[in-house]
N, C-alpha and C positions, 0 to 999 in steps of 0.2 A: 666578168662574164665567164672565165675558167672556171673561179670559187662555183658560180652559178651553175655552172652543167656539173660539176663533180658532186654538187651536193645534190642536185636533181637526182642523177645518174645514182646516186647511195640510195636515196630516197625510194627508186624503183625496185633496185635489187633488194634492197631490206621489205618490202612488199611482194615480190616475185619467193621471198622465202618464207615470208609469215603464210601466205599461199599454199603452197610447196608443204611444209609443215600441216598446213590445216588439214588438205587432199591425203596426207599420208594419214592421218588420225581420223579420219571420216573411212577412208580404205585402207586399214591397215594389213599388212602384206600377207601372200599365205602362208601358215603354218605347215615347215615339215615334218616338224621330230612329235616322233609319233609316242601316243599315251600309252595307248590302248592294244591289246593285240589279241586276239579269240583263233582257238584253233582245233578245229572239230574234232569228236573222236577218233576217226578214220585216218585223220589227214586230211579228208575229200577236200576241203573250204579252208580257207585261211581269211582273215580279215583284221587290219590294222587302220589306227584311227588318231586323228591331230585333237589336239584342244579345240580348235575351232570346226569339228564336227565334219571333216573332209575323211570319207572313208574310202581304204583299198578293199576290194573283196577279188581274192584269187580262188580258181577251183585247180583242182591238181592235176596237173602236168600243163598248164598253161602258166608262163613268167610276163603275161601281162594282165594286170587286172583290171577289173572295171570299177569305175568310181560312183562313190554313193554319196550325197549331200546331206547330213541332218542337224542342221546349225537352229538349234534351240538352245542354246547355252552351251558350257562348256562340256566337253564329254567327259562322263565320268566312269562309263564300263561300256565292254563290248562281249555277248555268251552266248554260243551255240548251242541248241535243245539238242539232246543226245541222239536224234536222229540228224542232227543236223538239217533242215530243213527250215526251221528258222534261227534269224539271227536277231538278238535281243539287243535294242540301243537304250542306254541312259545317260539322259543328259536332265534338264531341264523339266522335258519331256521325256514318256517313255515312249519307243519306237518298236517296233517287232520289222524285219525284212526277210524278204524270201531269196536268198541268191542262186536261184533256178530261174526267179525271171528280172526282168530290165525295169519293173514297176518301183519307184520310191517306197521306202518302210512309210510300212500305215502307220498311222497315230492310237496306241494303247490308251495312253493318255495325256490329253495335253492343257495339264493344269498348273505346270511350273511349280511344282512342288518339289522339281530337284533330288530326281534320284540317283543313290549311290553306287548300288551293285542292282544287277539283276541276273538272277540264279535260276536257273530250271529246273522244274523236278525229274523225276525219273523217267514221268511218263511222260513230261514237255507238256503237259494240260496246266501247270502251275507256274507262276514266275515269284519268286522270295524276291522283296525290295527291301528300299530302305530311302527314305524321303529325306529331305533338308531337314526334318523338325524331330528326327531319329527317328519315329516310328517305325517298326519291322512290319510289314505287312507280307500277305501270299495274295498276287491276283489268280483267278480266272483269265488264261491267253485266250481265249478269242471275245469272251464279252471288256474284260477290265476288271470286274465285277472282285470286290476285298472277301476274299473268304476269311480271313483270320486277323487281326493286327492285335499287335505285341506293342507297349510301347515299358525302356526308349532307350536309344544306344545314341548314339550319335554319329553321322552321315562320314567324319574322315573314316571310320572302324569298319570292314566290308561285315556282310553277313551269309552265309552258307549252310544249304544243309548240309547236315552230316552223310556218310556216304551209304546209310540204311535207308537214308529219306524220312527218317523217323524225330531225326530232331534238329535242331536252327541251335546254330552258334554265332555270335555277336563277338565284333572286336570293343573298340572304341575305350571309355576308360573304366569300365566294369566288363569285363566277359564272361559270359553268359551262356547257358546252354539250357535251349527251352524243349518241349512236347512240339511239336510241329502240327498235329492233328489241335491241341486242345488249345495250345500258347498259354500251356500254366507253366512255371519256374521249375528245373528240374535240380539245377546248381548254379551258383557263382564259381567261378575257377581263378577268382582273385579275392582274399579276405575282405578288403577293403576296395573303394574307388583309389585309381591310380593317379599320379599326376602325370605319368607321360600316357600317353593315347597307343591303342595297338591298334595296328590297320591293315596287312592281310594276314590274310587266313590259307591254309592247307593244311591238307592230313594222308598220311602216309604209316609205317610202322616202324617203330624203333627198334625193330627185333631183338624188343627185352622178352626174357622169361614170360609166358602168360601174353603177351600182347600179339593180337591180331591183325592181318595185313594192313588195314586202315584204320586200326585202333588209336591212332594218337594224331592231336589236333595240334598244327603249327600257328603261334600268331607272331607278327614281327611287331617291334613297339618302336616309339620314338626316341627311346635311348640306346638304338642303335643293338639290340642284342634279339632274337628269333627265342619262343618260349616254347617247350612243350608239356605239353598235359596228354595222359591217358584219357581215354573217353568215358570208357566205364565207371573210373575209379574216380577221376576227375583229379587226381595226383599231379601234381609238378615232376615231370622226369627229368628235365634239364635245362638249363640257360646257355646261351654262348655267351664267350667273351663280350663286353661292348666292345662297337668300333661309331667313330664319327660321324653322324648323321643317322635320319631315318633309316628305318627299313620298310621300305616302301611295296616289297615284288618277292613273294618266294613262291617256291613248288618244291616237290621232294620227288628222286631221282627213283628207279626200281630198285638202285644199292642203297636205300636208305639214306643217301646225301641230301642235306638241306642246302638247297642253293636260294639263295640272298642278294638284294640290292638294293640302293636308295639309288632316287632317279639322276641317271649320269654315271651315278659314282661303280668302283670296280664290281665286278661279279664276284661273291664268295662262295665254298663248299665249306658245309659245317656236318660232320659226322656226331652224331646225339648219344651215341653208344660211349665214342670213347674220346669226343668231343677237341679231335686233331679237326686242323683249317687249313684252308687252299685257299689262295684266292686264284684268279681262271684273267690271266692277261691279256689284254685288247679287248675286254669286253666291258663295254658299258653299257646294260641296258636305262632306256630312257620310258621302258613301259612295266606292266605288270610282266611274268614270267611265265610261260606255258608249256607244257611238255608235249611232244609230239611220241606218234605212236612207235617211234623207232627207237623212244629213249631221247633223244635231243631235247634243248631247249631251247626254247623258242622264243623271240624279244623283238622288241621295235629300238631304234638308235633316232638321234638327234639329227642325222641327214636321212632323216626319211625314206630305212631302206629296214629290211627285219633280216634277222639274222638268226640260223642257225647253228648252235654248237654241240660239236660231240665232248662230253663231259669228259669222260674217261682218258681222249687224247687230250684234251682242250686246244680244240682249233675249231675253225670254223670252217662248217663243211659246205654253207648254201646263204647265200644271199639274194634276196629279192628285194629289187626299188618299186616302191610304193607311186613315187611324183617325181 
């Protein structure tokens, strides 16, 4: 009769966990560490974002934010139109929100096509994507409506215009640099297709001879090393050392620093001129990288808090928890 309740007694427990087990995989727990982080021009709006579509949107001088839900797949970008005014969601779907008011992001389009980045133009009447099946397109924000598509880069590689508005640059494993008005081919900036993939993008100036404030386009690749090309000329200026893992996250500094990460792994500064490196201790980001109007950088971590650093000291001067 012992044998008999102990094995009963197994029998429940080992069912009370196949259970247990099942409920956690039907509800799997919420995601903190955050992907994504968008950070208006001004400063005004700050908004940070999980894989599973849980967004923070803080407005400034307020350290509580309010939360935004857009669970149509995994997120894959979050970008402020330069008035700040809306904020652009890509996941699955594409999403546009207003963070002036408490109403859910409308739906731009909700056709599961899996977009990559979403870019605004100058004027914020434009959004540059980039779909699961590479395609570069330019919507129309308030209809949806494709005014241009480009095809094909491929969805890890982001896409941006240039900071004229005048032309679309592609990572992925051919980079590319198109017309933005016509989407005819203006250059390759790789001879050949690459086998490792480039995936983001910024641009800034290498205060070389001849080169202009934002003349030169940053792309990070998968072998761990940040590229730069002149815009004009479409020239290779320099490579950084490789280091271990992707390069997932860069921005460039007003000093001309290229700052760098793969997700998790340490923050680095890469100088292009004369191509000396820092790396920037305690800091992990686990999102893309954004510069704030004071010079800082600006990042999301792994416990769901975004963080602030002053480059130049390398400390962290502001932290804000998201959840």
């Amino acid at each position: 009769p012992a044998d008999s309740t102990l094995i009963a007694f197994s029998g429940s427990a080992i069912v009370l966990l196949a259970w247990a087990l099942f409920v956690r995989s039907w509800n799997p727990p919420e995601e903190r560490r955050i992907v994504r982080v968008a950070l208006g021009r001004t400063g005004k709006w700050l908004a940070a974002g999980t894989s599973q579509g849980q967004i923070a949107v803080w407005s400034k001088g307020r350290p509580t934010p309010r939360h935004v839900s857009f669970r149509r797949g995994p997120l894959n970008d979050l970008q402020f139109s330069r008035d700040e005014r809306v904020l652009a969601v890509a996941s699955q779907d594409l999403g546009l929100y207003d963070p002036e008011k408490s109403a859910p992001p409308r739906l731009l389009r909700s056709d599961g096509r899996n977009y990559g980045t979403a870019c605004f133009s100058e004027n914020g009447e434009t959004l540059l994507v980039i779909t699961g099946t590479g395609t570069i397109e330019i919507l129309e924000v308030h209809s949806g409506v494709t005014q241009l598509e480009i095809c094909c880069s491929t969805i890890y590689g982001e896409v941006a215009f240039t900071p004229d508005g005048r032309g679309i640059v592609n990572a992925g494993h051919r980079p590319t640099f198109w017309n933005a008005r016509s989407g005819q081919l203006v250059a390759r900036l790789t001879k050949k297709r690459e086998f490792y993939t480039f995936g983001p993008i910024a641009f800034g100036g290498s205060r070389q001879v001849g080169d202009p404030p934002h003349g030169v386009v940053f792309l990070g690749s998968q072998d761990g090393r940040v590229y730069a090309w002149n815009l004009a000329t479409r020239r290779l200026l320099a490579v950084s050392p490789p280091r271990p893992g992707y390069v997932e996250a860069i921005t460039v500094t007003s000093a001309g620093w290229v700052a760098y990460a793969g997700s998790g792994n340490l923050l680095r500064l890469w100088d292009p001129r004369t191509g000396e490196e820092r790396s920037v201790d305690g800091a992990h980001p686990t999102s893309n990288l954004a510069l704030g109007p004071d010079g800082s950088i600006v990042f999301g971590t792994a416990d769901g808090a975004v963080q602030f650093w002053d480059i130049e000291a390398q400390r962290c001067i502001r932290v804000v928890q998201a959840w």
